[in-house]
Structures are given as C-alpha cells and as structure tokens.
FIKOLTOR-700054 format. One record per residue (C-alpha): z, x, y. Coordinates in Angstrom, 2 decimals. Example, Ala and Ser with C-alpha at 12.3 -4.5 7.8 and 13.67 -1.06 7.14 Angstrom:
2
> c3;c1;c2
> 7.80;12.30;-4.50
> 7.14;13.67;-1.06
This chain:
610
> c3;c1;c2
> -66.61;48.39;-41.61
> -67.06;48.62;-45.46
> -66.95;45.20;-48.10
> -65.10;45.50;-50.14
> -66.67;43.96;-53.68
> -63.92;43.94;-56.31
> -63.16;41.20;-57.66
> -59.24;41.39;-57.52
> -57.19;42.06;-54.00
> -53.69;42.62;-53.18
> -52.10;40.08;-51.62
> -49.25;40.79;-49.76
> -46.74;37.25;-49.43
> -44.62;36.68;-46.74
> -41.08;36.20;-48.59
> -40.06;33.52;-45.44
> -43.40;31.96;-46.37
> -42.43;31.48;-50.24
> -38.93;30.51;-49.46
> -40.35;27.33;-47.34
> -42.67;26.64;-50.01
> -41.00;26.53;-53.33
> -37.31;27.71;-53.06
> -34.37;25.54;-53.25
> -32.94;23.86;-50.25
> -30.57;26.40;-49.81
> -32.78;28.91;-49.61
> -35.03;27.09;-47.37
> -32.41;26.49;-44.58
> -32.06;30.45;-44.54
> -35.70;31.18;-44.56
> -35.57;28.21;-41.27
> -33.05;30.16;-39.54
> -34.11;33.54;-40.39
> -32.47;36.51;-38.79
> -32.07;35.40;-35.59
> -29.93;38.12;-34.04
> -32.49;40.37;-35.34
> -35.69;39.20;-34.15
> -33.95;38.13;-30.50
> -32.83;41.99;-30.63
> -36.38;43.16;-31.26
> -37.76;41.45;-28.74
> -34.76;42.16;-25.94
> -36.06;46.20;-26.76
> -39.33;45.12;-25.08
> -37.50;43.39;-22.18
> -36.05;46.48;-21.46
> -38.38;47.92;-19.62
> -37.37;45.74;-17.12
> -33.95;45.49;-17.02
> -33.19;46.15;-13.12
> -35.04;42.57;-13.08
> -33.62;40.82;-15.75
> -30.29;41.77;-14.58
> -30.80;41.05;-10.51
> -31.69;37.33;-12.45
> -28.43;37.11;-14.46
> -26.36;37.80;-11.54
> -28.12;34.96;-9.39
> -27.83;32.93;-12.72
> -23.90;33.45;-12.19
> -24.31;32.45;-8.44
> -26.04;29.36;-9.24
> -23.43;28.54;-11.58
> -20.68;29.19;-9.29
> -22.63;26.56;-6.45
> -23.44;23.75;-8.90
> -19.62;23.99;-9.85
> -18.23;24.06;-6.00
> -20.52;20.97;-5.09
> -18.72;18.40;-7.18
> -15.55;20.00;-6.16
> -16.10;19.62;-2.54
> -17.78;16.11;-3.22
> -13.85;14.82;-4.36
> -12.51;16.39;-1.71
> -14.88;14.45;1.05
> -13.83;11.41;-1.22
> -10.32;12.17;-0.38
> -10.55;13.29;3.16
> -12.48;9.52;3.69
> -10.73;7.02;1.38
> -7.04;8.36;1.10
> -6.80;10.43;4.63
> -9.09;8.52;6.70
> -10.06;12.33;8.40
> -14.03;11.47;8.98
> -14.28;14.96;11.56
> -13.46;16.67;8.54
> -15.74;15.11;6.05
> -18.40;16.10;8.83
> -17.81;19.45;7.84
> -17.70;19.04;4.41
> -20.69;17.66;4.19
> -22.56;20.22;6.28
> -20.90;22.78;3.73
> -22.46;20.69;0.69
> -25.66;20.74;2.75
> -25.29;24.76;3.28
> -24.46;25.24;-0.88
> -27.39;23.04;-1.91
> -29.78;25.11;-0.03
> -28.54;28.69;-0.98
> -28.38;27.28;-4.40
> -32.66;26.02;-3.83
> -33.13;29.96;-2.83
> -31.21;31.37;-5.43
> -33.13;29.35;-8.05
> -36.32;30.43;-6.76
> -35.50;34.34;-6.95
> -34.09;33.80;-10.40
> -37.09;32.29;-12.17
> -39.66;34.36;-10.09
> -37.67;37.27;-11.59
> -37.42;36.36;-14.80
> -41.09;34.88;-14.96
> -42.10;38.64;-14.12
> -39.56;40.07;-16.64
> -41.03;37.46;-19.52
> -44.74;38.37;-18.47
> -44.63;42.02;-18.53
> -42.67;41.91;-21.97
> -45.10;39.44;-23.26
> -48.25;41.93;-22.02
> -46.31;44.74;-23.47
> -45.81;42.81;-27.26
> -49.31;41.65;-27.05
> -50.45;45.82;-26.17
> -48.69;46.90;-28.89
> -49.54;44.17;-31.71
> -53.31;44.76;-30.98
> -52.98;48.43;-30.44
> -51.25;47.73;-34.36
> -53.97;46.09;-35.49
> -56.34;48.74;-35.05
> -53.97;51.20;-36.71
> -53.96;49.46;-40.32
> -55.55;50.07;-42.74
> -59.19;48.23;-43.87
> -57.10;46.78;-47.18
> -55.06;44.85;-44.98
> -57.64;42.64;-43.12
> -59.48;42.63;-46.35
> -56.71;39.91;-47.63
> -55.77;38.37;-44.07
> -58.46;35.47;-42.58
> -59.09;36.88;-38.97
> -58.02;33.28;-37.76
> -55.07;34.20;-38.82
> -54.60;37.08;-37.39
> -56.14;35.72;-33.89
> -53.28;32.72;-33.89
> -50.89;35.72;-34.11
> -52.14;37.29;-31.35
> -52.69;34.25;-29.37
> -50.32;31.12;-30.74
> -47.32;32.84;-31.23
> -47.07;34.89;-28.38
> -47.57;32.21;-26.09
> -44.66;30.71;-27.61
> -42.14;33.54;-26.86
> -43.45;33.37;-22.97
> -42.84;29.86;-22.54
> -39.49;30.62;-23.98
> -38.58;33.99;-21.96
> -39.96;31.79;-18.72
> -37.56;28.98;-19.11
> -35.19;29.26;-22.11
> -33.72;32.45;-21.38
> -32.65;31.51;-17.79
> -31.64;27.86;-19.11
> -29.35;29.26;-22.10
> -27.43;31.81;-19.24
> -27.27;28.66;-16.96
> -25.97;26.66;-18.96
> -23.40;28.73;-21.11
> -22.35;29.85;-17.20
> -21.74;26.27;-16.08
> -19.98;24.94;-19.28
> -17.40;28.02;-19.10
> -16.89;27.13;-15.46
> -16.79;23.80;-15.83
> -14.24;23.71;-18.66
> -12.25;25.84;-16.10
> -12.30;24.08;-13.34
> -11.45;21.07;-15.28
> -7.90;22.47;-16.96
> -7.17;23.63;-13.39
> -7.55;19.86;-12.07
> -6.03;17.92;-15.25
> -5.43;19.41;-18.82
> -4.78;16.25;-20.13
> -8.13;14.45;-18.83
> -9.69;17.85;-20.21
> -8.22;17.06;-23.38
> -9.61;13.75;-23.13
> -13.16;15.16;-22.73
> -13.14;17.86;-25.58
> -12.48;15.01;-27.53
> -16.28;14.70;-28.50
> -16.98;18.63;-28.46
> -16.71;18.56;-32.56
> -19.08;15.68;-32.98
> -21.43;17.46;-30.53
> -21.33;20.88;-32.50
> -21.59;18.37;-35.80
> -24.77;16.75;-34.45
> -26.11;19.99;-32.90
> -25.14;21.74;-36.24
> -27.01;19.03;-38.14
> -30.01;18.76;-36.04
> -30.65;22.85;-35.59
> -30.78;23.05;-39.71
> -33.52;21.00;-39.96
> -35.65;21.84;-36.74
> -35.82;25.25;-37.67
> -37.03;25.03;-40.97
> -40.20;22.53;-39.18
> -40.75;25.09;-36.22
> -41.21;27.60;-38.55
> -43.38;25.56;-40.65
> -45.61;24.59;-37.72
> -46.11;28.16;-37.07
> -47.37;28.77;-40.17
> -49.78;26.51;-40.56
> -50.88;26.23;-37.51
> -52.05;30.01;-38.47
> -53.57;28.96;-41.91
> -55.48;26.10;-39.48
> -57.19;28.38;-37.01
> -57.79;30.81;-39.49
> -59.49;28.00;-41.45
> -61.58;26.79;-38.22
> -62.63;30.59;-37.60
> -63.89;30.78;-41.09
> -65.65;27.70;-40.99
> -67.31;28.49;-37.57
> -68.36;31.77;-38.85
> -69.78;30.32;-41.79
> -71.22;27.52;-40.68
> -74.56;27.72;-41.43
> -73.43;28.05;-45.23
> -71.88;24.84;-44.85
> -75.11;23.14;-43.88
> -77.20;24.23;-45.84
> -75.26;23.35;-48.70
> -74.61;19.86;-47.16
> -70.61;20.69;-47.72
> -69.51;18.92;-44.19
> -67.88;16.15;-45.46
> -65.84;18.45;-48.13
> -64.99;21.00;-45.22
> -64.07;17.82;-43.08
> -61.92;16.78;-45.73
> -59.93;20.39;-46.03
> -59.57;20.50;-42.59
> -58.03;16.99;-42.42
> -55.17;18.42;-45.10
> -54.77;21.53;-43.09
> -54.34;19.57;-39.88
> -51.75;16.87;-42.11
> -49.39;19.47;-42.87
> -49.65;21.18;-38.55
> -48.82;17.33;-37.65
> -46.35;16.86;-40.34
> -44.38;19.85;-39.27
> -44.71;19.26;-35.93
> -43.83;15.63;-36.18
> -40.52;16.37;-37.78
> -39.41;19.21;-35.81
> -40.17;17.14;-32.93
> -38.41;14.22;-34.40
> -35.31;15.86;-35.55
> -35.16;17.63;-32.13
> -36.00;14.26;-30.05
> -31.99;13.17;-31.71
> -30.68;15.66;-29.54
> -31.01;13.95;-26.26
> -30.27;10.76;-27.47
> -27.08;11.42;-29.75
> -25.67;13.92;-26.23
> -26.40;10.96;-24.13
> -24.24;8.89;-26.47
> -21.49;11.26;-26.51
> -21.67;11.47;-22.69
> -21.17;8.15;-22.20
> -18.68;7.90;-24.34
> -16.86;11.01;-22.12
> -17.25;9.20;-19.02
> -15.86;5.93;-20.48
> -12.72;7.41;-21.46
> -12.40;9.58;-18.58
> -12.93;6.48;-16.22
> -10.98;4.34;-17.90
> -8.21;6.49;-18.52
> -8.46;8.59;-14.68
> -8.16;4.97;-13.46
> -4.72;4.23;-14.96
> -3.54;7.43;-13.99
> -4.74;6.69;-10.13
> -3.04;3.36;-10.17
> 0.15;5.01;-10.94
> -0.03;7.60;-8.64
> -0.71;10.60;-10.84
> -4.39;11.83;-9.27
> -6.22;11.29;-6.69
> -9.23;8.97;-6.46
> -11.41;12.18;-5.28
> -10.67;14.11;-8.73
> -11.23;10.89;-10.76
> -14.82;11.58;-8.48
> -15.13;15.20;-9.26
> -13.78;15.13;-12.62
> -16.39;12.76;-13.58
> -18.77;14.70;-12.57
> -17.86;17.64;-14.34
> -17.77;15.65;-17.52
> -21.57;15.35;-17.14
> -22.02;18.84;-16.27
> -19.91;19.80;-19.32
> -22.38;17.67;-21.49
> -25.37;18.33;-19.62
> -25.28;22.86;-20.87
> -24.16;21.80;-24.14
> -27.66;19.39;-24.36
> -29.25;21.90;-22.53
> -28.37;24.74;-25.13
> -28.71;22.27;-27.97
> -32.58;21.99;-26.53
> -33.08;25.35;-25.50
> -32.00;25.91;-29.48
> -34.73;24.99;-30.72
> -37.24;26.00;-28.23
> -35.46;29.22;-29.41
> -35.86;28.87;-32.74
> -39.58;27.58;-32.77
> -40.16;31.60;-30.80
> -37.97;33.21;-33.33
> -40.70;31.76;-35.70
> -43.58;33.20;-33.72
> -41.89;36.52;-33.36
> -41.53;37.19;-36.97
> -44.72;36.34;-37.20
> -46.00;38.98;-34.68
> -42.75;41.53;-36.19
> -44.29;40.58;-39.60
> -47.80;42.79;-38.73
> -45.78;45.36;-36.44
> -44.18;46.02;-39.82
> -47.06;46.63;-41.73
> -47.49;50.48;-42.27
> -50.33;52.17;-40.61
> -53.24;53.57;-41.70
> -51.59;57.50;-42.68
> -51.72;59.82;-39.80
> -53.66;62.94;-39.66
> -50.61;65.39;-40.05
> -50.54;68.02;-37.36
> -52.37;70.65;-40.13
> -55.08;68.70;-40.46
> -57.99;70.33;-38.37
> -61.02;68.66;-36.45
> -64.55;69.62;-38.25
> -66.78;70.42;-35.54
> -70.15;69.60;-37.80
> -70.81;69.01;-41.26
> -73.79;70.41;-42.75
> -73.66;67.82;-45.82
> -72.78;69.13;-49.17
> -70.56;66.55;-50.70
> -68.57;66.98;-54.01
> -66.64;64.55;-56.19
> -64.02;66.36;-58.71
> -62.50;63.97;-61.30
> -61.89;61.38;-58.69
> -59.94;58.26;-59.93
> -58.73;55.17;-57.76
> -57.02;51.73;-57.79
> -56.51;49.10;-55.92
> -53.43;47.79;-57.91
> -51.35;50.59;-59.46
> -52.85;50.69;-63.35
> -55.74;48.98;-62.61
> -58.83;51.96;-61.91
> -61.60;50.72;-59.80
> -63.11;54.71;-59.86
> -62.70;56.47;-63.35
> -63.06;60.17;-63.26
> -65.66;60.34;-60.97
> -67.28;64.02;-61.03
> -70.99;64.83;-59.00
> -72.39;67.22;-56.16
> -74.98;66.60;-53.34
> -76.37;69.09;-51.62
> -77.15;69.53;-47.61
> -80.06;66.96;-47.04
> -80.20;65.31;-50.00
> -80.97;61.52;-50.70
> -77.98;60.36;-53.21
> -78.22;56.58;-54.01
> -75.60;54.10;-56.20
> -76.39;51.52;-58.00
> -74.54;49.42;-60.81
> -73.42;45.84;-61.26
> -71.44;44.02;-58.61
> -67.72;45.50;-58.68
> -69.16;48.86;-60.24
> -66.93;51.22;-57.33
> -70.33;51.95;-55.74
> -68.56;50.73;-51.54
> -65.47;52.44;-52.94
> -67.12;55.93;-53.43
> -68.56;55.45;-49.67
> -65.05;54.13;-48.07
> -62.93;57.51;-50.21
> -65.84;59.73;-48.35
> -64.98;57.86;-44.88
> -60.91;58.36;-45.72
> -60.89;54.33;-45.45
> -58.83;54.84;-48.71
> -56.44;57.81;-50.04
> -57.78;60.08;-52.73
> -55.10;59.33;-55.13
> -56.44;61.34;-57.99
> -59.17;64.28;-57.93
> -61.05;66.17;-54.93
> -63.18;65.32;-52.26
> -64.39;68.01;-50.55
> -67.49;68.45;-47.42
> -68.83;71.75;-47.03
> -66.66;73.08;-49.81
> -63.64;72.12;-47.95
> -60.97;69.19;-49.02
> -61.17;65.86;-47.00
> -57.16;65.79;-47.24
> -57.14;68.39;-44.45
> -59.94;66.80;-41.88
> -58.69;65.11;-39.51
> -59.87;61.24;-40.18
> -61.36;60.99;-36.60
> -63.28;64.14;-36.74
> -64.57;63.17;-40.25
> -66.01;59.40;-39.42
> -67.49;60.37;-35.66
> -70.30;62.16;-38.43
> -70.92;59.36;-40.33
> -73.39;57.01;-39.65
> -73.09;53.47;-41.86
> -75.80;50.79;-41.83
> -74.94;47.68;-43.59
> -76.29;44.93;-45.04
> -74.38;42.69;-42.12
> -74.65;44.83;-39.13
> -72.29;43.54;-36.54
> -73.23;43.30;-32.50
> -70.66;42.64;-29.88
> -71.24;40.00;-27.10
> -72.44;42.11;-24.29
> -76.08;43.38;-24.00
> -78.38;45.01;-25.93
> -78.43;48.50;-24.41
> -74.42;48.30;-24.82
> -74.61;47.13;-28.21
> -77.08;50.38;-28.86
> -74.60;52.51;-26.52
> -71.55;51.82;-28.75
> -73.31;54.74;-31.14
> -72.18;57.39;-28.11
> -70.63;56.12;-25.35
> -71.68;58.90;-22.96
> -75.28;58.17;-23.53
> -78.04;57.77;-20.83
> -80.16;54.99;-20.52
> -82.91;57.44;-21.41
> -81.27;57.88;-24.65
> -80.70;54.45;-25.66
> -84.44;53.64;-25.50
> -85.39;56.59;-27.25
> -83.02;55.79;-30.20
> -85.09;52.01;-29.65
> -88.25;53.46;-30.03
> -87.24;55.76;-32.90
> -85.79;52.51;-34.74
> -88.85;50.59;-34.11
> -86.54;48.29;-31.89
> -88.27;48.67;-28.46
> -91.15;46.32;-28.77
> -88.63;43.57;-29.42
> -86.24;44.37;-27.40
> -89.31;44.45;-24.07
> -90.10;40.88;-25.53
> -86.32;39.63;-24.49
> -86.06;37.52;-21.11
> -83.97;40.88;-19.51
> -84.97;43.56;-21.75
> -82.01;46.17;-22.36
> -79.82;43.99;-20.63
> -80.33;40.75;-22.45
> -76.77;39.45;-23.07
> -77.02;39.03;-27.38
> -74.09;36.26;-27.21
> -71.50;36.36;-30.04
> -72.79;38.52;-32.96
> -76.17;38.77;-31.86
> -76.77;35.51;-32.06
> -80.12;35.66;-30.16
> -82.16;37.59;-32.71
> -83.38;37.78;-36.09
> -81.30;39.37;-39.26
> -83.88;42.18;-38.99
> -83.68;42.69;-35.38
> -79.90;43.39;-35.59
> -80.63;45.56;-38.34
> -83.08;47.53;-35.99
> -80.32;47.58;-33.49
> -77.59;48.99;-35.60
> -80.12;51.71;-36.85
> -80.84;52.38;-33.27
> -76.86;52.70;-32.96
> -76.58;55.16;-35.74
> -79.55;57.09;-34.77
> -78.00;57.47;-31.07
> -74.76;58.49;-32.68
> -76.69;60.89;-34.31
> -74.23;61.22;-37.51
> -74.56;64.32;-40.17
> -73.67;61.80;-43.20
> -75.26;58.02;-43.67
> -74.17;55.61;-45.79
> -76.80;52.60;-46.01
> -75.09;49.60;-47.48
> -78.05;46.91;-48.60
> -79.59;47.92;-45.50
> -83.09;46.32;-46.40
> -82.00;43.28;-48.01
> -82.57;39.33;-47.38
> -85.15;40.40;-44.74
> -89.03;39.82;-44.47
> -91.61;42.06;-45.94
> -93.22;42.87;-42.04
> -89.73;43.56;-40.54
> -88.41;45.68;-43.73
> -91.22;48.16;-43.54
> -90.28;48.69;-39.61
> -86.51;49.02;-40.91
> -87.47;51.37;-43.93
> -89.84;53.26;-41.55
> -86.96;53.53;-39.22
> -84.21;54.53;-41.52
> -87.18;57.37;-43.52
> -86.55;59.07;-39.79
> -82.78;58.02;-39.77
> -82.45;59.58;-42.93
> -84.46;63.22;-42.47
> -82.74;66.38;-42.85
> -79.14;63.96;-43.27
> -77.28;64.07;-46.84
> -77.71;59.95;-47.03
> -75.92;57.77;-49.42
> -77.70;54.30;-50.58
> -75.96;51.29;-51.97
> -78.34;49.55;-53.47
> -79.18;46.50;-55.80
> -82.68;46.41;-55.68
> -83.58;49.92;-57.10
> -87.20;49.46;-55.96
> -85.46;50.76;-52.44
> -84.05;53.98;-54.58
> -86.94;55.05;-56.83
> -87.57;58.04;-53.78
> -84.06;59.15;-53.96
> -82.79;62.46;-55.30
> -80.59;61.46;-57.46
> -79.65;58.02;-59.06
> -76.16;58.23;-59.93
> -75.95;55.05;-62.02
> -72.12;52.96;-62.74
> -70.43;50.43;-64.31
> -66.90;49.36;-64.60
> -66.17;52.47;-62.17
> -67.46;55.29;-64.54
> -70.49;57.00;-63.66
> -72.94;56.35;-67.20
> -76.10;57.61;-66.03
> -77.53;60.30;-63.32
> -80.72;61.87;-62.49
> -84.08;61.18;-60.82
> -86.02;57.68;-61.35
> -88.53;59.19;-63.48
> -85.47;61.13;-65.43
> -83.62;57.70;-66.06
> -86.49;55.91;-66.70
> -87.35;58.13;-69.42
> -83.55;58.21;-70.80
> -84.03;54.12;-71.34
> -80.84;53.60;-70.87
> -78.70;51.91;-68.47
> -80.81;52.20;-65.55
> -83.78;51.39;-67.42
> -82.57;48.35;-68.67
> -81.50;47.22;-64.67
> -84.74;48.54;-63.58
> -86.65;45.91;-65.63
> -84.11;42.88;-64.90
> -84.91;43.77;-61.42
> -89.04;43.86;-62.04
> -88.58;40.66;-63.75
> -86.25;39.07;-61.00
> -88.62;40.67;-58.36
C-alpha cells in the first residue's frame, strides 16, 4: 500500500539461485539436484489429506502390475500348448483368460488414475490455498524487492508443474518400480542364467541414467528460474508500457526480452536434449537384451534345455524389464523439473510472516487521533538509519504534513504509524497508548491512505468504492461519490455505478481514480489519513474537485500529508520538515518561512520550479 522511496533495498538471494550462477561445477550439480527427499516429503504432507485415495490407487497400481506380468506368462504357455503340445481346446481357454486379464487390467487403470488425478488436484488446490493465503501474510518489504511477475509464475508456472507430475509421474514411478521387481522375479523363477544374461546391461543403464539425471536437473531447474525472471519481466513491461512509448524504448525492451527469452530456450533446450538421450540410449540397451536373449534362448531350445514358449515369454519380459527402468529414467526428470517448481513455491512458504498480533495485544475500538513520536529510530539494513531520533506530537484533528527531499523517511514515518514496519527503537503511541500492544488489524481498519497511485480492481465502480466497507449500501456508496465530487463522472459512464473499470481503472482519467479512492476512504470513514502526493501530476480543474474533496475528507481527522509541492501544505498545522531521516525544521508555514531556513530555501526552489 505504501512506496517505499529509499534508495537502498534488501535483497534477499536464493542460495540454489547463486550456486547455478557462479559456483563451481560441483556445487552446481548439488544446487541441480537439491534436496530431493526433502521437497518430495513436503509436498507428500499435503497429499495427505487424502491418503484413503492415494492408497486405494497404490493397491490397484500393484494389481496392474501383477496382470501386465501374468499376460506374457500365459502368452508362452499358449505358445507351448500350440507348437510343442498341439492342445488347440486348451489354447481356447487361454486365450479367453488373456482376453479376461486385459480387460480387468483396462478397469483397473481407469480407477487408478481417476484416483490419483483427484488426489494430485486437491493437493495442488490445497498448495496453491496456502501459498496465496502466504502471500498476503508477508510483510510489505518483501514484495518491495520481488517483481510481481515473479511472484505470479510462482503461483501459476510452478504449480502447474507439480500437477502434471502428481497426475502421471507418481502413478508411472509405482508402476513401473512394481513391474521391474516382478519382472526380475518372474524371470529367475523361469531361467537364472538367461536372467543373468539380461542384467548384463543394468550397470550401463544406471551409468547412462546416472549421467543423464546430473545434467537435466541442473537445466530444469534453470528453466524454472528464468522462466520466473521472464514473466516477471513481461508483467513489468505491460504495466509500464506507456513509459516505454513515450520514451520510444521498444526496440531496447525488445532487445531485453529477446536475452531473457535466450536463456528460458537455452535451458529448456538442454534439459530437453540431455533428457531426449534417455529413450534413445534404453532403446539401445534393449535391443541389445533381446539380441542376446534370442540368440542365446535359441541355443538353449535347440538342445533341449527350454521351451520355445519361455524363449516367448522371457522375451517379453526383457522388454518389460527395460521398459520401468526407461520409464523411471523419464519420470526422473519430469520429477526433478517439479522438485524445481516446489522449491520455488517452499522458497516463499519459508519466508517469515508479517509478526502476529500476540494474544495481549487488544483491538482499539476508535481512535480519537493524538499521535506521538518518542525518539523513534529505524533501518532498513541493520546500521544503516533511514529515521534518526524522530521526536513530535499531533493532537486530535490536527493537519500534520512532511516534506523533505526524496529518501528523507517522510513514507517511512506513515508505514511505522500503519505497523507496516516494527518500531525498532523509540515509542509510538495513539491516544497515549503504545502501538506495540494494538492489534495490527484493529489499528489499519482506522486509517484511511490516499496515494499518489490509487489502485482500482477490475470489477465496477460501485465495488471499487465498496471495498472502503464492505457492508455498505448502495445508498452509501453514492453518498461517499457525491461527497468526493465523483458522482457527476461516474452518471457520465455508459452503466453508471456498475460500469466495469477493466484492469486498474483503465477506463478513466488519473484524477477520476483519485476521486474514486477518496470516495473509498471517505466510505471507510477512517479516524487517521495519510495522503501520499494525493494532488499531484493532475490538471488544475480536476485538482480543485480532489482538494475540495479531501478539505471534507480531512475535517475533524488528525491527517498526515506527504508532500513535495509545499504549495499543497502552506494550510497545514504543522510542517515538520526532514532530511537524511532527522527532523531539521518544524512549525507553521509562516513560522518556517520566517526561520529561512531549510524549508525556506525548498519553498523557493519550488516557486521557481512552479
């Protein structure tokens, strides 16, 4: 709600993020493959929930597993019963039994993904309820150093990765670790030494796999990350741009985005690459299994040590034997690219939240306005003050208003007052008692703020005025309008009240959202205002209806004004004048004006500029 003006922020690096950037290689195949136990844990906790489910899929993974093992079995055994026994009545039930397994094993499918599709999207709804629920619980410092874009990938990129992997992977990696362990069972029981044969190739597969999973991980994760820094780019861009226009800055912002969207498709184009080798080198190695197995069941047929039907069968279960191990080679790094969106998402769940109101902190009812500063001091970055010793009253009703240079602590004296930051040193206290034991809710439901960029939601104009007071009749609403000197714009709109304003207001002038967010306020009807540039970059016709509207806003209210151009001030109370966070002048116009001091001096560099 409040800008933030210093010039220096804390920036808060992901240590992941600087480990794929400029650590060694080492430490860049950790950062790739993260804590993967960890993060898969975390996200099983939210699964939970619905763990009847989850399990009532596992156990008709294990039936599945069990049919697509007894197929091939009975498919040797109908080889058999044809070729070496010449018994076609009972092939004729064989086959009707294959028929039968192949069915059941259609319906088990089914239940299984339809299960575990409901599991993935109820855990999914659940992460995304609690990350935004998160969101609204940090503090204003954090998305003062995060692009929103960012943020919105989170909320949207990355956890649409972990529900395309919960709706397929999860149920693919259970399959298919299932069906190798029954496979490699089933094959000892027929012949150890043609299983033998076939495990030949298992180290070169966990080589390749081994080889190929180091290196995909590292590009997943990359893609994840700047496919983040890219929307966040394209939200800033869209948001600003009108600034880029004007300023003719197209082909420069064309040119950014082209790097930005390099390094996505470089990413991506690796990981993909690296992972494509997995098919293709377990399609090798398959081959190479059924070759040997082939060539060497044959001999052993021709002398009379198997059958022809479990040269069949056992063939077979060499490709299902490769098949889970390519499946859970893929299903790797589908894995690993959702490990790299959930520690993304984990990354903000981790953040701390804004400090609760402890349980002795009481609700304030109404605030009659006296305000006092004692020796407050604060800082952004520990030894670094932004506030130094800040010490003055106001009393109920009174007109305070702050004005300095750019970076002076003049938004940070409003966002202490609103608890949007800690009191670290000194006392703030309302009505003579400390803000450290108000509730934070209590104290900002009485403040009204006005700011130089008032935002409006995409929904209509008597819900943008609503959001003041939620409970408030249309009655209401149009007499906060006509006390803002909103109404006669607002009758002008093609539906009135219930004009739909599109994003941001979009629809109206800078001064008519002004209007609107005064009408807001005045419906809210706070007992403290902050005005925040309120008047400023607007015409002269539509700033005397805004200063008309806020000289009503403002009656019988203790009102603070942030200010540049002091000709908005001169009326005020009390100037209270700063620079470099230290209060150096405060008093009436006329008072300062006569001190020719610091205020003086700004007051004529504004005349002169004016």
């Amino acid at each position: 709600m409040f800008r933030n003006k210093r010039s220096k922020t804390v920036t808060k690096n992901n240590q992941s993020d600087s480990n794929l950037q400029d650590g060694p290689k080492s430490q860049q195949k950790r950062a790739s493959l993260g804590n993967i136990g960890e993060t898969v844990y975390r996200i099983w906790k939210y699964m939970a929930a619905d763990k009847f489910l989850f399990n009532l899929a596992i156990i008709f993974v294990v039936i599945s597993s069990a049919l697509s093992l007894l197929g091939p079995y009975l498919l040797g055994v109908a080889v058999d019963l044809l070729v070496v026994n010449e018994n076609p009545s009972a092939l004729t039930t064989i086959i009707f039994t294959l028929v039968a397994i192949f069915i059941i094993h259609s319906i088990v499918l089914w239940f299984q993904n339809y299960w575990m599709i409901t599991v993935a999207q109820n855990t999914i709804f659940t992460m995304r309820n609690h990350l935004f629920t998160h969101l609204l619980q940090l503090p204003i410092l954090y998305f003062q150093t995060r692009q929103s874009g960012e943020l919105m990938s989170r909320l949207t990129n990355d956890l649409e990765n972990i529900s395309r992997t919960l709706n397929s992977s999860v149920i693919q990696l259970a399959t298919s670790f299932l069906t190798l362990v029954g496979t490699v069972i089933v094959m000892l029981w027929l012949s150890p030494l043609l299983t033998l044969l076939t495990m030949v190739i298992v180290p070169l597969m966990i080589w390749g796999m081994n080889w190929i999973t180091n290196r995909t991980g590292r590009y997943f994760k990359e893609q994840q990350k700047y496919l983040g820094e890219m929307n966040g780019y394209i939200e800033e861009t869209m948001s600003g741009h009108h600034m880029v226009k004007l300023f003719s800055q197209e082909e420069r912002v064309i040119n950014e985005f082209r790097g930005k969207n390099a390094r996505v498709m470089h990413a991506s184009y690796w990981a993909q690459v690296y992972s494509g080798f997995i098919p293709k080198v377990m399609n090798s190695l398959n081959n190479l299994s059924f070759a040997i197995i082939v060539g060497v069941g044959g001999v052993f047929a021709l002398n009379g040590m198997i059958s022809i039907g479990i040269i069949v069968t056992f063939s077979t279960y060499a490709r299902q034997f490769t098949r889970p191990l390519n499946d859970l080679a893929n299903q790797f790094n589908v894995v690993l690219s959702a490990v790299a969106g959930a520690e993304r998402v984990f990354d903000i769940i981790d953040e701390p939240e804004e400090d609760k109101d402890s349980p002795n902190k009481e609700p304030i009812s109404s605030i009659k306005g006296d305000v006092e500063f004692r020796s407050v001091s604060f800082s952004y970055e520990s030894g670094e003050d932004i506030l130094k010793n800040i010490s003055f009253d106001v009393k109920q009703g009174e007109t305070i208003a702050l004005v300095g240079p750019t970076g002076a602590g003049k938004t940070t004296i409003t966002s202490l007052l609103s608890k949007f930051y800690q009191v670290e040193k000194g006392e703030i206290f309302i009505d003579n008692q400390d803000i450290n034991g108000i509730s934070r809710h209590s104290l900002r439901s009485q403040i009204g703020v006005v700011l130089q960029d008032s935002f409006l939601f995409d929904t209509t104009v008597k819900e943008n005025i609503r959001y003041g007071r939620l409970d408030a009749t249309d009655e209401e609403i149009k007499k906060a309008a006509i006390n803002a000197n909103a109404h006669s714009f607002i009758s002008k709109l093609p539906n009135g009240y219930d004009t739909e304003l599109g994003a941001d207001g979009g629809q109206i002038s800078h001064g008519q959202r002004q209007l609107l967010s005064i009408a807001r306020v005045m419906l809210a009807d706070p007992a403290l205002l902050i005005l925040d540039e309120a008047t400023s970059s607007i015409d002269t016709i539509t700033e005397m209806k805004i200063t008309d509207a806020l000289t009503k806003l403002m009656r019988g209210r203790t009102s603070f004004i942030i200010a540049h151009r002091l000709n908005t001030v001169q009326r005020a109370d009390k100037i209270i004048v700063l620079n470099h966070g230290e209060i150096v002048e405060q008093g009436s116009h006329q008072q300062l004006m006569k001190q020719n001091g610091f205020y003086a001096n700004l007051s004529r560099i504004n005349d002169s500029a004016g």
